[in-house]
N, C-alpha and C positions, 0 to 999 in steps of 0.2 A: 284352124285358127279361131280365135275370139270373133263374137257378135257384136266387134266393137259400137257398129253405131247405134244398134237400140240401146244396148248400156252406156253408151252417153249419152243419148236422148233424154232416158231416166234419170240419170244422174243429174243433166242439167233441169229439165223444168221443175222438179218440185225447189230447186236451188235460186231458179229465178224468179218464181215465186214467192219463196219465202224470202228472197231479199227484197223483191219489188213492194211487199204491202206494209212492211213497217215504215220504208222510204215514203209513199204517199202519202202516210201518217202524218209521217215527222215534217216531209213539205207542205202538206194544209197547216198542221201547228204554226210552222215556221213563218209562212206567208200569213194566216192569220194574224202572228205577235209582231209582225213587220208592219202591218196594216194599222193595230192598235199604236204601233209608236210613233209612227208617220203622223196620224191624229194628232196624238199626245204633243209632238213639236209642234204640228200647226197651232193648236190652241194657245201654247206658248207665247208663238211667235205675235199671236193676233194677241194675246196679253201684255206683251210688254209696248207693241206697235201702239196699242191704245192706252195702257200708262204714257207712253210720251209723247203722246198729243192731249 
């Protein structure tokens, strides 16, 4: 019979690898531009709060 589990082994870690590192990428990215627009509103909101007063 086949060596099934070290050829899954192989097969799975360079796989979960190579999806794991573009994902922590794209969620620093993500939580970054999250961060900038959350700013972005507050500034907004303290801009119009103080136009109408």
């Amino acid at each position: 019979s086949l060596p099934t589990h070290p050829f899954s082994q192989d097969l799975r870690e360079p796989y979960k690898s190579s999806t794991l590192q573009p994902n922590v990428f794209e969620t620093c990215r993500w939580v970054k531009n999250r961060g900038r627009r959350e700013q972005m509103e507050r500034e907004r909101k303290r801009d119009t709060y103080a136009h109408m007063h």
